[in-house]
C-alpha positions in Angstrom: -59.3 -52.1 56.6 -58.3 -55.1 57.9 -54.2 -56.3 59.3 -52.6 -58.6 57.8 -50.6 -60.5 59.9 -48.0 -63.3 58.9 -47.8 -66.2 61.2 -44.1 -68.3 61.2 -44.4 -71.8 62.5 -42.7 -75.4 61.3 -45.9 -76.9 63.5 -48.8 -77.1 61.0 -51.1 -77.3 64.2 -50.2 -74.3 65.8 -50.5 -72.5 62.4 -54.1 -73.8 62.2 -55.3 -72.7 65.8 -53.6 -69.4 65.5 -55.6 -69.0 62.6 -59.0 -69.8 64.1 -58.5 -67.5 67.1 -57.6 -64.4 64.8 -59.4 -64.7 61.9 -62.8 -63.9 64.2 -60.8 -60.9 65.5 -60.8 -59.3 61.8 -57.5 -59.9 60.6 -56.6 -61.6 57.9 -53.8 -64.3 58.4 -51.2 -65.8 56.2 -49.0 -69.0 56.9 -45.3 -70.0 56.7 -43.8 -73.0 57.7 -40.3 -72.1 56.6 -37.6 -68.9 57.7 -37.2 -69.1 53.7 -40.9 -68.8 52.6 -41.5 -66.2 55.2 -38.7 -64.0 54.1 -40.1 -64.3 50.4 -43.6 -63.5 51.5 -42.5 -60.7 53.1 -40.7 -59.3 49.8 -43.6 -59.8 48.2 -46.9 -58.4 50.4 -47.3 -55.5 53.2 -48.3 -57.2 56.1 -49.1 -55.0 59.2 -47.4 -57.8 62.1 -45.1 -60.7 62.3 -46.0 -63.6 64.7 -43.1 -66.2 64.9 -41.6 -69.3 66.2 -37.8 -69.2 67.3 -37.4 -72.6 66.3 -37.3 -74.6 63.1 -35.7 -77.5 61.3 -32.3 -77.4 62.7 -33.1 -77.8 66.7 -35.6 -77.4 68.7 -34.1 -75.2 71.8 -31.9 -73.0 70.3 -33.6 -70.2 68.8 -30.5 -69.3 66.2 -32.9 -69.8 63.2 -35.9 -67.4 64.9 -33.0 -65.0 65.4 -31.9 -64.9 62.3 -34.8 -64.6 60.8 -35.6 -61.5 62.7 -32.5 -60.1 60.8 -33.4 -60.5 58.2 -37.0 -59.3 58.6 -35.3 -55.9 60.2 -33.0 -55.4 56.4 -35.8 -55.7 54.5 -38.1 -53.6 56.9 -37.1 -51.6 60.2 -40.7 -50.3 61.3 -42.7 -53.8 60.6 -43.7 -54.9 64.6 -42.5 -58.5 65.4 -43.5 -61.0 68.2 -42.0 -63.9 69.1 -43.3 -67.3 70.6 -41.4 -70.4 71.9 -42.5 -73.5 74.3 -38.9 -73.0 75.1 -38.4 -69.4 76.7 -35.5 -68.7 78.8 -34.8 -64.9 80.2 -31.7 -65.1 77.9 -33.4 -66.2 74.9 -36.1 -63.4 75.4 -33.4 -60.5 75.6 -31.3 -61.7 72.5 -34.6 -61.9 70.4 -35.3 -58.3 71.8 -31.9 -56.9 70.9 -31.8 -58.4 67.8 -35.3 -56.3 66.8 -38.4 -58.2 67.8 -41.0 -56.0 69.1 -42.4 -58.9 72.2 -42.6 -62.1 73.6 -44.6 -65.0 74.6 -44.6 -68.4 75.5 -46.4 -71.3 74.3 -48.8 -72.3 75.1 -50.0 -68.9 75.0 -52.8 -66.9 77.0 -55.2 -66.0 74.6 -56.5 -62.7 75.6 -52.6 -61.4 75.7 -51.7 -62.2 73.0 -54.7 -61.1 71.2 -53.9 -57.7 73.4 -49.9 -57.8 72.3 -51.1 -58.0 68.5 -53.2 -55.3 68.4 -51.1 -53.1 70.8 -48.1 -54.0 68.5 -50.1 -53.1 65.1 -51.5 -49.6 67.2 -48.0 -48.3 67.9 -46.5 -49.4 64.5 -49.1 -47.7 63.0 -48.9 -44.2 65.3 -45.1 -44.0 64.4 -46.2 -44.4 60.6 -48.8 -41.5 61.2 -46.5 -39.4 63.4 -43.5 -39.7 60.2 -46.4 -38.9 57.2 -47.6 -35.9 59.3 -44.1 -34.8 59.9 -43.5 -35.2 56.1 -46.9 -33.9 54.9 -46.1 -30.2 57.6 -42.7 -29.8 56.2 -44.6 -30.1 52.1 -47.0 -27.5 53.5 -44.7 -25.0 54.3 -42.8 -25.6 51.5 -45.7 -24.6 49.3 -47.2 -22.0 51.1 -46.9 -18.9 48.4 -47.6 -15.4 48.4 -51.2 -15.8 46.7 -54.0 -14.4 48.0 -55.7 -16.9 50.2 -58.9 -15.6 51.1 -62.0 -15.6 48.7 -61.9 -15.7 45.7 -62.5 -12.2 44.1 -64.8 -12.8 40.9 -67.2 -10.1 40.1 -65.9 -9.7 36.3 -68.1 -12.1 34.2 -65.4 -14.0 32.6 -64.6 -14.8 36.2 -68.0 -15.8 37.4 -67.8 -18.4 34.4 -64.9 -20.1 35.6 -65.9 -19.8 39.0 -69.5 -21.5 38.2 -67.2 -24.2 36.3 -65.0 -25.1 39.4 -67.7 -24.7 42.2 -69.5 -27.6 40.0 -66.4 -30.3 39.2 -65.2 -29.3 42.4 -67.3 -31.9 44.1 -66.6 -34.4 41.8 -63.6 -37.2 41.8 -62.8 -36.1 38.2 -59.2 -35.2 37.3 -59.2 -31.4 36.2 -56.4 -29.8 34.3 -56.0 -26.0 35.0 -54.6 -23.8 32.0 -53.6 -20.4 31.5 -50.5 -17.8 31.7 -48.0 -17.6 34.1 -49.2 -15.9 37.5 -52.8 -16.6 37.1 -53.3 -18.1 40.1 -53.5 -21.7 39.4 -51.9 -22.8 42.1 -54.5 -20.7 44.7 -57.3 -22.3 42.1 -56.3 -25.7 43.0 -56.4 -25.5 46.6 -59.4 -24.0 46.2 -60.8 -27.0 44.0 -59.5 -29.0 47.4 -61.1 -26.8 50.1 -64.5 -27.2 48.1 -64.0 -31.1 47.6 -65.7 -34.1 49.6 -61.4 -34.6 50.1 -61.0 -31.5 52.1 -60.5 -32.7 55.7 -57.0 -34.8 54.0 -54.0 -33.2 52.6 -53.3 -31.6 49.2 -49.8 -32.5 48.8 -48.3 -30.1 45.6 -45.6 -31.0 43.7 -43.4 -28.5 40.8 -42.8 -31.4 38.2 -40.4 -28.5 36.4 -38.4 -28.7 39.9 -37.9 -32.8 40.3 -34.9 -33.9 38.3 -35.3 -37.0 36.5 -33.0 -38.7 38.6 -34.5 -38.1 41.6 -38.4 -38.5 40.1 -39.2 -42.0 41.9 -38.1 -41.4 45.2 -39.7 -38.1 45.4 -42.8 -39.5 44.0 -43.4 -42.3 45.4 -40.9 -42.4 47.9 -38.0 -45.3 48.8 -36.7 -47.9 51.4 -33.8 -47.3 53.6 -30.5 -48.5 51.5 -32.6 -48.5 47.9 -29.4 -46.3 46.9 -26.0 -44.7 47.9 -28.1 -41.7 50.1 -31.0 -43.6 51.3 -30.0 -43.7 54.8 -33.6 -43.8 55.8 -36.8 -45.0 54.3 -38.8 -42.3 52.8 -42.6 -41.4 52.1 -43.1 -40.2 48.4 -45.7 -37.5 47.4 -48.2 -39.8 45.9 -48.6 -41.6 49.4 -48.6 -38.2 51.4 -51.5 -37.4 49.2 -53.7 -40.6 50.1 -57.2 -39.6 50.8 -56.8 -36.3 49.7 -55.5 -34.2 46.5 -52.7 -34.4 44.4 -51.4 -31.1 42.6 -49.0 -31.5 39.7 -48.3 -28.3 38.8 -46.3 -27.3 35.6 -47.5 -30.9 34.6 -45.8 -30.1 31.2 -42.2 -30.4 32.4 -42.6 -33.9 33.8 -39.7 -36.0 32.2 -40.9 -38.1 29.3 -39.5 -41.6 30.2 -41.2 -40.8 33.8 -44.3 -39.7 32.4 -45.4 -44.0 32.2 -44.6 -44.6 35.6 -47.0 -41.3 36.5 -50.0 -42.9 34.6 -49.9 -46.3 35.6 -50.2 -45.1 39.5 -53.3 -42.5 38.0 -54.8 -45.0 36.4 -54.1 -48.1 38.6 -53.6 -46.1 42.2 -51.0 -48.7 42.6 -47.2 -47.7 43.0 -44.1 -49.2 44.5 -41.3 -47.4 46.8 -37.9 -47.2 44.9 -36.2 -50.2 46.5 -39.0 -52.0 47.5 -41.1 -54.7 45.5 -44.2 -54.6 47.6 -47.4 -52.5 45.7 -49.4 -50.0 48.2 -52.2 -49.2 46.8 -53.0 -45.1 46.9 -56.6 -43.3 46.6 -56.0 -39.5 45.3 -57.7 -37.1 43.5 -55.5 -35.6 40.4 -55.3 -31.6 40.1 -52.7 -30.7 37.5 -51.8 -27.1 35.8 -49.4 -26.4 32.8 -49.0 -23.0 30.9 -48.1 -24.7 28.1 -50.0 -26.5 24.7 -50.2 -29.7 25.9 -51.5 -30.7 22.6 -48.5 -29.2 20.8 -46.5 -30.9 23.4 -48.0 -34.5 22.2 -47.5 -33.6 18.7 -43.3 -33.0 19.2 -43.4 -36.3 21.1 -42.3 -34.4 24.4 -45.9 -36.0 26.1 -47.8 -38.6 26.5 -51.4 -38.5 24.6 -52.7 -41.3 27.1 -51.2 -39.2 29.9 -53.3 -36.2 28.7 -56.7 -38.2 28.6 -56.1 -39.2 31.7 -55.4 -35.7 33.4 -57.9 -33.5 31.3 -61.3 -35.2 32.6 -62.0 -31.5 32.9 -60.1 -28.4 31.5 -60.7 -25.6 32.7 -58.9 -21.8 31.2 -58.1 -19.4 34.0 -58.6 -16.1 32.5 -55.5 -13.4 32.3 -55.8 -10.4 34.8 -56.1 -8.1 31.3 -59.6 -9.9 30.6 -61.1 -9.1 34.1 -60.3 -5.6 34.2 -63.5 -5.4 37.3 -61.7 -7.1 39.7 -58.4 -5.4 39.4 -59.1 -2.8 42.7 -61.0 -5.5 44.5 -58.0 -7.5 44.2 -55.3 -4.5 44.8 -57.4 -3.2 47.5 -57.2 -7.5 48.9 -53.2 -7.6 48.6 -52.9 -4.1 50.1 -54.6 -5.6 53.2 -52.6 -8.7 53.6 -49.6 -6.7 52.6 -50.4 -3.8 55.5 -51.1 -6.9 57.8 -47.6 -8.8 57.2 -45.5 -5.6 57.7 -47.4 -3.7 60.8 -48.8 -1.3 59.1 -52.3 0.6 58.4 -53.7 -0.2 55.1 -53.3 2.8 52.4 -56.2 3.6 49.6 -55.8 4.1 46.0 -56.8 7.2 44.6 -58.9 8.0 41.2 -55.6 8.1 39.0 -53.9 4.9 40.6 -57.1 2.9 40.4 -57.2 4.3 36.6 -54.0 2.9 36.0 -54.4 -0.3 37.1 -57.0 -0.6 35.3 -55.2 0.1 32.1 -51.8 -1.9 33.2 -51.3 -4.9 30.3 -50.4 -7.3 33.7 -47.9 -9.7 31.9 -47.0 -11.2 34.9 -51.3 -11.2 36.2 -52.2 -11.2 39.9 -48.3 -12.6 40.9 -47.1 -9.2 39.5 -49.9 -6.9 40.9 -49.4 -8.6 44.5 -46.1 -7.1 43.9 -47.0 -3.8 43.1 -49.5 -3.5 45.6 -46.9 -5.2 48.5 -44.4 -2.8 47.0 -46.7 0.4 47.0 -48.0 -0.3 50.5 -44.4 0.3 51.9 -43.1 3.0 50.0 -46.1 5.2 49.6 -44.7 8.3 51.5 -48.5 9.6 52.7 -52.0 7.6 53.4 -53.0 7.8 49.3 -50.9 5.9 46.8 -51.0 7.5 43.7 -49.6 6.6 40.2 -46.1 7.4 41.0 -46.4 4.9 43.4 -46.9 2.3 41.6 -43.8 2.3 40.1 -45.9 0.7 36.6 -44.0 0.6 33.3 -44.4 3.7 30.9 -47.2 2.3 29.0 -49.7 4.6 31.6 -49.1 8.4 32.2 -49.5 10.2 35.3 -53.5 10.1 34.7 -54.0 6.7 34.7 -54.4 6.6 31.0 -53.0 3.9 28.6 -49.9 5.6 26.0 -51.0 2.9 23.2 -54.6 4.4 22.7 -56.0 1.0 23.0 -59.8 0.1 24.2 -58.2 -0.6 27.7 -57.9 3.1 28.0 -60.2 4.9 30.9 -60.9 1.8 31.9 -63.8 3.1 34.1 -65.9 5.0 31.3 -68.7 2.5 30.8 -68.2 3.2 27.0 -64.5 1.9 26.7 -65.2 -1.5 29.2 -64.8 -4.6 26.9 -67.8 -7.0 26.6 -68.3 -10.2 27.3 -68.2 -11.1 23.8 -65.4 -8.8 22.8 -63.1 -10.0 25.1 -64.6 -13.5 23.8 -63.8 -12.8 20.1 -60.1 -11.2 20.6 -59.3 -14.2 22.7 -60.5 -16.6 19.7 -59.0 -14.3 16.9 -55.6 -14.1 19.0 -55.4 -17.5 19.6 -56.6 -18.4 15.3 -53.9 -16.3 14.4 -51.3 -18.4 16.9 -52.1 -21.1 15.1 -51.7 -20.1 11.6 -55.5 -19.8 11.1 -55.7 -23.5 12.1 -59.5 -24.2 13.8 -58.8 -27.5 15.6 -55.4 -26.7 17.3 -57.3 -23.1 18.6 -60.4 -25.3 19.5 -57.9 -27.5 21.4 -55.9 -24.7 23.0 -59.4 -23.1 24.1 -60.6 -26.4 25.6 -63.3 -26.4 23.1 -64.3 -28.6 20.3 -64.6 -27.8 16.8 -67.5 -26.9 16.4 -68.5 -25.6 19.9 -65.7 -22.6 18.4 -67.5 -22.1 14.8 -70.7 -21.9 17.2 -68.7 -18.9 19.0 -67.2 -17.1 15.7 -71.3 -17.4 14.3 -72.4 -15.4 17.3 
């Protein structure tokens, strides 16, 4: 992209021949003739570099107005490089326009290939300070958000899984906002980087932000960030989410809890890729691709008023269900067997096995809290297992299994591993639909809705 640099000059000449020597270099310039009209253009657009005159109306030797001007340059931006120019330099003047913030000097009438060099030296290490600070920023986000997941492939040999994986392997590729459903401790989170890693976006940043955690006071600087002095603590400027995430991802997890009179501000940067810092009236523009999740009926949220419905059509481009750990009952050892790994590997130790009855019971677990809640188990197991097999006991399950690995209830997830008691495809399809009809009062749209499916793709379902 090209600079924009901002050239400061009560000589209309000099403006023009500045102008004609760096245009051809690939910036584009802008002209002031006034301290006044500079300062207001500045408010107004992000340039990249200041190149300015020390004198103005007032005298001609003095360089009081350049100086001030500098100040006030340096309140309204600290990191934004300046470079002064005077037919009247002095070694005095030179040090006072240093100390009061300018970034270098030169004399008229200038050499051309320095200051041509000083510009683009000035814009280089502006820039590198701006890179250095976003990376800073960006490492400290993505430690914050490292969790406890399993982060290694996904495990999907269960054929409700292999659905949603064939779903995400082919959106995943797209720029198309996708909107990841299900219960608590499904994994959404690990699905969304996931969607990242397999995305043309993958050498930037996903940056992933817990709308539940940002108070509504603090939802603009955190999102897209603020100036030095925008309010009481802003005691320097700050880079918000939305900007970390240029080129890259942006995951808005628990997308349900975002504060309704934010929730506006939110879609016009989605939908625009425009935002402002808090403090600042100067519009960056942003280029990020949306990845939200929510456990929670957006649909039923928009019908109490507590969300936006133009928010929703912008997010949902793709909705896609991630299936509870209950409906993929034949991945639950693959996955144990995965966390006891990790879990052997983070504390030292060699990896146990699960024998027939644990496996059994695993099997026929409900899993309320899904793969959060078997990592657990499993981490748990792992290091207080007493010998090299963990067995039921060790578990440590609630007393809905007994000491064979049997469900108490007398369900169908009982011996989960008898070929004759493993749920179909179609079963697990058809309790999920009549579940979700009786949740809604027998209402077909609103369970279409919640399902991600339209009307009459669910009759279609309830036919077969």
């Amino acid at each position: 992209m090209k600079q924009n640099i901002l050239l400061v000059d009560d000589d209309l000449d000099i403006l023009s021949a500045l102008k004609i020597l760096l245009v051809p270099e690939g910036y584009n310039v802008n002209l002031c003739q006034t301290p006044e009209s500079a300062v207001a253009a500045i408010k107004k657009t992000q340039f990249d570099l200041i190149l300015m005159d020390l004198n103005y109306s007032l005298d001609t030797t003095s360089g009081d107005e350049g100086i001030k001007l500098i100040e006030s340059i340096r309140k309204l931006d600290e990191e934004l490089p300046i470079v002064v120019m005077t037919g009247w330099a002095t070694v005095e003047v030179a040090v006072s326009t240093m100390q009061n913030g300018a970034n270098d000097f030169i004399q008229k009438p200038w050499d051309v290939d320095r200051l041509i060099n000083i510009i683009c030296n000035q814009i280089k290490l502006a820039q590198s300070e701006k890179n250095t600070q976003k990376l800073s920023q960006q490492n400290q986000l993505l430690q914050q958000h490292l969790d406890s997941e399993f982060d290694g492939d996904i495990i999907s040999q269960s054929p409700v899984m292999q659905q949603t994986m064939a779903m995400i392997e082919q959106v995943a590729q797209s720029n198309a906002s996708i909107l990841l459903t299900g219960e608590n401790g499904t994994g959404k989170s690990m699905f969304a980087r996931y969607i990242h890693q397999k995305s043309k976006r993958h050498i930037a940043n996903q940056i992933s932000v817990n709308m539940g955690a940002v108070s509504e006071s603090l939802f603009e600087s955190e999102m897209f960030g603020h100036v030095k002095g925008a309010f009481t603590d802003a005691k320097a400027t700050r880079i918000g989410r939305i900007e970390l995430a240029d080129g890259g991802s942006l995951f808005l997890d628990e997308i349900a809890n975002t504060p309704y009179s934010q929730q506006g501000k939110l879609l016009r940067v989605l939908e625009e890729q425009q935002f402002e810092k808090v403090g600042d009236s100067k519009t960056q523009s942003v280029d990020v691709r949306l990845i939200c999740a929510t456990n929670a009926n957006l649909h039923d949220a928009v019908a109490t008023g507590k969300f936006r419905k133009d928010l929703l059509y912008r997010i949902n481009t793709f909705t896609i269900e991630i299936p509870p750990l209950r409906a993929r009952k034949e991945d639950i050892t693959l996955l144990a067997d995965a966390f006891l790994a990790k879990s052997a590997a983070n504390h030292g130790q060699h990896k146990l096995l699960l024998d027939d009855a644990a496996k059994k019971a695993l099997e026929a677990y409900s899993w309320p809290g899904n793969i959060r809640e078997l990592n657990h188990v499993m981490e748990r197991a792992q290091i207080l297992c007493h010998g090299d097999v963990i067995c039921v006991a060790d578990l440590g399950l609630p007393l809905d299994v007994n000491q064979d690995g049997v469900s108490k209830d007398g369900d169908m997830q009982v011996n989960a591993n008898d070929p004759e008691n493993l749920l179909s495809l179609a079963d697990l399809e058809l309790s999920i639909i009549d579940k979700r009809l009786a949740h809604f009062d027998g209402n077909v749209l609103k369970a279409a809705k919640s399902l991600g499916l339209s009307r009459s793709a669910l009759y279609r379902r309830l036919e077969k």
